[in-house]
Structure formats: structure tokens, C-alpha cells
N, C-alpha and C positions, 0 to 999 in steps of 0.2 A: 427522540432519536429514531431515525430510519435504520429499519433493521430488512431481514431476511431468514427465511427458512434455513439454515445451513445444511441444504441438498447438495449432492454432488454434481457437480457437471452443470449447475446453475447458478452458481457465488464463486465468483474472484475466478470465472476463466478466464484470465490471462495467465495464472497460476499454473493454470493442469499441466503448462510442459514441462514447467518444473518440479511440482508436487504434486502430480497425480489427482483424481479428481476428487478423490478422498481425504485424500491429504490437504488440499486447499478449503474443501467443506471445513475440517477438523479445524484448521486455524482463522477461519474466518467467525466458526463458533470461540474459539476461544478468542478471539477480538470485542465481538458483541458482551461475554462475560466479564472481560478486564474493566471496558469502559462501564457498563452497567456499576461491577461493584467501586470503582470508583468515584464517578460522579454521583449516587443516589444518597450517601449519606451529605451532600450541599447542594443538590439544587432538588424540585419536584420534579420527577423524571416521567415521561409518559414513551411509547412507543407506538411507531406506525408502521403497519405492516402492509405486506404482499399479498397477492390473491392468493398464494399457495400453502399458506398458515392454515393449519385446521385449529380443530377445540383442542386439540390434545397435541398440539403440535411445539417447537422449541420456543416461538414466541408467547404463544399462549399459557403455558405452563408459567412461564419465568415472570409473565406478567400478574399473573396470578399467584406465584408464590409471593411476590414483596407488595401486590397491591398498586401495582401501577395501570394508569388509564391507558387506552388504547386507540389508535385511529386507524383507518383503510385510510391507503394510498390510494385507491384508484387505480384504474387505467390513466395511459395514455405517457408523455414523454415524464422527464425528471422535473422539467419546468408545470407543466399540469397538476404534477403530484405533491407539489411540496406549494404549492398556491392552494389548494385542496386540505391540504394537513394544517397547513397554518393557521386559514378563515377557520377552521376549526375548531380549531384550538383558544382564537382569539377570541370566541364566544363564553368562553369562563376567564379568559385572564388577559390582562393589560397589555402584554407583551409575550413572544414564545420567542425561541433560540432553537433555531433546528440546527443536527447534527447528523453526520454519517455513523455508519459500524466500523468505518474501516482506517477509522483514526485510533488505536490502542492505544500511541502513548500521549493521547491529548492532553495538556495542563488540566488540573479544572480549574486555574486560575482564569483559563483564556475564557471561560465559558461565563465564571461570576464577573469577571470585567465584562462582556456582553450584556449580561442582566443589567450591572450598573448604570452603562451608558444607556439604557432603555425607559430606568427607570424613573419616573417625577424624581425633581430636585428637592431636596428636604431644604427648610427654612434656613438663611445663610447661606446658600451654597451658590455660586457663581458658574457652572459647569453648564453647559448647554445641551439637553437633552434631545437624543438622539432619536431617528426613525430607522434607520435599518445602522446593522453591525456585520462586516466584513468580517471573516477570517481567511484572511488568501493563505491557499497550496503553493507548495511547489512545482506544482505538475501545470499553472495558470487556471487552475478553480480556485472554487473556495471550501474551506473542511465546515465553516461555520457562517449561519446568516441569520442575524437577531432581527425581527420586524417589531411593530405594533402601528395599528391602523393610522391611517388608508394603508391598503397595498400598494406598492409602488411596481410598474412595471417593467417587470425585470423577469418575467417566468415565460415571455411566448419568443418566438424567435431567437432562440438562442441554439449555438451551435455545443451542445451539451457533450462533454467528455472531449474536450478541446481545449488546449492551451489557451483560445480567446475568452472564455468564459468572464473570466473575474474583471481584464479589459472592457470588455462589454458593459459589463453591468456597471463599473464605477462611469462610462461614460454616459449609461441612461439617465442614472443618477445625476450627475453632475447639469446634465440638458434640463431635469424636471425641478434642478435643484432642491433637492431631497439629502436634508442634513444625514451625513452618516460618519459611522467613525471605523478606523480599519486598526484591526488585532494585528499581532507579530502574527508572521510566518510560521506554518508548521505543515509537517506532510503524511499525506495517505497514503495508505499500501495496496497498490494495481498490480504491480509488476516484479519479475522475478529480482531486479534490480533495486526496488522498494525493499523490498524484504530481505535482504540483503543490509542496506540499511539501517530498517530496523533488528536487526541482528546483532549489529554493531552497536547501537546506539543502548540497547537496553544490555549489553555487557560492559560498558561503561557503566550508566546507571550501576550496575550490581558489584562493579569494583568500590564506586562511591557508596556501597552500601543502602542502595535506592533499589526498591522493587516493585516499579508501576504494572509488572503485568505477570503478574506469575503463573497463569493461563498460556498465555501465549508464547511465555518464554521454555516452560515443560515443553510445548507441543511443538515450538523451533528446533528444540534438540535432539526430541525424538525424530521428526523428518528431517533432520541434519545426518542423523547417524544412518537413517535407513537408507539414504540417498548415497552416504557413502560405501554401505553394506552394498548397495545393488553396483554403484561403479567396480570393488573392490569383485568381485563376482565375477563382471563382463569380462574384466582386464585377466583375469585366472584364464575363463572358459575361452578367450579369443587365443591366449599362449598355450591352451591345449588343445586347439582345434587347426593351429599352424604351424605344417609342418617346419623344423630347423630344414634353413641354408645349408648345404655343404661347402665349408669357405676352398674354396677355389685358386691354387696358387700357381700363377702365371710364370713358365719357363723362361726367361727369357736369351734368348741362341747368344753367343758371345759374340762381340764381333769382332773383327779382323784389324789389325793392327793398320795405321793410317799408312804407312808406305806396302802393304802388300792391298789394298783397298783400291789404293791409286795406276796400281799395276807395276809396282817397281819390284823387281827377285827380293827376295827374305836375303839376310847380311847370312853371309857363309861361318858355319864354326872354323876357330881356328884350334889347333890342336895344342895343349901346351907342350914346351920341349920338353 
């Protein structure tokens, strides 16, 4: 899983105009948590990190309290780094499945169906074994990419964090004809509109009595309410810092009956007898 330090002002700024830059650090740590304890009891989890990870830093810690292996990312783009992670990886094991942090509520079904299609075919089985596994976004990425050797090229020229992304790749694929199999749909959290999203989607869940991310969903609430604590605030301080109108009521002159208007004499009284 491709993680990150959860610094401020450096994880999920597209966040900070809505959550502040603390507050988007705070839920992008509780992301990396939810999916950690969820996927680590089914699959072997390892993590790859940022140049900005120390010894004692949130990666290092967490990988070290449950015994998970580790890799540097490297420099250089998304497509560099995860070709980098991967050969890595693929030097102990048959196949790897990388993933982001910022998928929370990911099946792990979507992840052990990746492993399967990677996997040799046991005796009997008719299924055709795959070299790479798609997971396409919503956003036109992908949240998941299953390989096992050769590399297929699919990591240099790409226009990374763009709707073409997953385009892209199914038609490299397709040109190098390079068996692959593509996951259901599911989406990451970029954007204030995302998170939104998952807002909703995980108060579903918890009506159905489902609770994929109980990290995530404390720390939605709490910058839910602080967000509305600070609106609730402005909207007070703005109605006491402007001054009341004084309503204003327009005299308006009578006017003149239509035959003295037109210039004709006013009807004369007549006197009763």
C-alpha cells in the first residue's frame, strides 16, 4: 500500500479549503488506519513510503508495530514510483497488488479477487491467468493494479492525476496484448465533493449496521461539527458587526381627483333645503 506521512499541508491538499490543513492531515491518517486494519488480517500487507518518513515517524511506527515489510518509493513521478515498488517487491513474490491510502472504504474482496486472477491456476480449473489487474476510479484512474512479471508498460508517459489515466493504460495493454482483467468500480477521496461522498456512503453502511471505517468516520464527525461551529460563529459575528437598516416608509402625496387633474372646476356643494 502506498502511504504517506500525515503532515499537514502535504496529504490531500485539495482538502485544506475545506478542512483545514490539519484537519485533512487528521483524515487522511485515519484512511491509512481503516484500510491497514482492514485488509491485514487477508492479505500480506507491506508498505511503501515517502522520503519524508523518519525512524520514528507514523509509517515507520505502524509498520513496525504489526511486522509489515517496507519499500521507498523514490523519487520521481507516480508512474516511476510504483514501477520501482513493484520490481521490488516482485523479487520475493509471484505477484504484488499495489494500492493507494486514500481508498477507506475499499472492498477487500476487490483486492483477494486481484490476488486470484494473478494467481497459477490450481489443477482443474479452466480460468485464464492474468498479468496485470485493473481497478478503475471514478475519477478515470485506477484505485488498484495487480502485476506479476514482465512489466508491462504502462508507468512512463502517462498524464498522472487525469481522467485519461486508466484509458490510457487499457489501450497500451490492449496494443502489447497483455492478458488483463478489470475490478468493479470504486472511488478515492481527492476532493471536498469526494468526502462528501464518503460521508454519505459510510452512514448508509452504519444504518445497515456495517462499519468499514470507524477511524474515519469519528474524525468526519468531528470536522463536521467543527466546521459547522466555525460557520455558526461567522454568521453571529457578521450580524454583530452590521449595523440594522432603519426601514424607511415612503410618503406617498395623494393625488388629485381625475377631472381637477385635467383642469376642469371641482362640482360645486349644493346646500340641502
Amino acid at each position: 500500500m502506498f502511504v504517506r506521512e500525515p503532515i499537514a499541508a502535504t496529504v490531500k491538499t485539495r482538502l485544506v479549503p475545506a478542512l483545514g490543513a490539519a484537519g485533512a492531515a487528521l483524515l487522511y491518517r485515519a484512511f491509512v488506519e481503516d484500510v491497514c486494519a482492514r485488509l491485514a488480517p487477508h492479505v500480506p500487507l507491506a508498505l511503501a513510503y515517502t522520503s519524508e518518513t523518519g525512524a520514528d515517524g507514523f509509517v515507520a511506527t505502524l509498520a513496525r508495530r504489526y511486522g509489515w515489510p517496507t519499500f521507498a518509493q523514490g523519487d520521481g513521478d507516480l508512474g516511476a514510483r510504483m514501477r520501482r515498488v513493484a520490481t521490488a517487491a516482485l523479487t520475493a513474490a509471484s505477484s504484488v497488488v499495489l494500492v493507494g491510502s486514500d481508498v477507506p472504504t475499499l472492498p477487500v474482496g476487490h483486492v483477494m479477487a486481484a490476488l486470484r486472477e494473478l494467481a497459477p491456476r490450481r489443477a482443474g480449473e479452466r480460468r485464464r491467468r492474468r498479468r496485470v489487474v485493473l481497478g478503475p476510479s471514478f475519477d478515470g484512474g485506477y484505485y488498484l493494479l495487480g502485476l506479476r512479471p514482465p512489466l508491462p508498460d504502462i508507468f512512463r508517459r502517462m498524464p498522472w492525476g487525469s481522467d485519461r489515466v486508466l484509458a490510457r493504460t487499457l489501450a497500451r495493454l490492449r496494443r502489447a496484448r497483455v492478458v488483463s482483467a478489470v475490478l468493479p468500480g470504486w472511488y478515492d477521496v481527492d476532493t471536498p465533493a469526494d468526502v462528501g461522498l464518503l460521508a454519505r456512503h459510510l452512514d448508509v453502511l452504519a444504518t445497515l449496521g456495517e462499519e468499514p471505517c470507524p477511524r474515519t468516520r469519528r474524525v468526519l464527525a468531528r470536522l463536521w461539527s467543527r466546521r459547522a461551529g466555525t460557520r455558526r460563529r461567522r454568521t453571529t459575528r457578521r450580524r454583530l458587526t452590521t449595523p440594522r437598516r432603519r426601514r424607511r416608509t415612503a410618503l406617498r402625496p395623494r393625488t388629485k381627483s381625475r377631472s381637477v387633474a385635467r383642469g376642469a372646476a371641482p362640482p360645486s356643494r349644493v346646500a340641502a333645503p
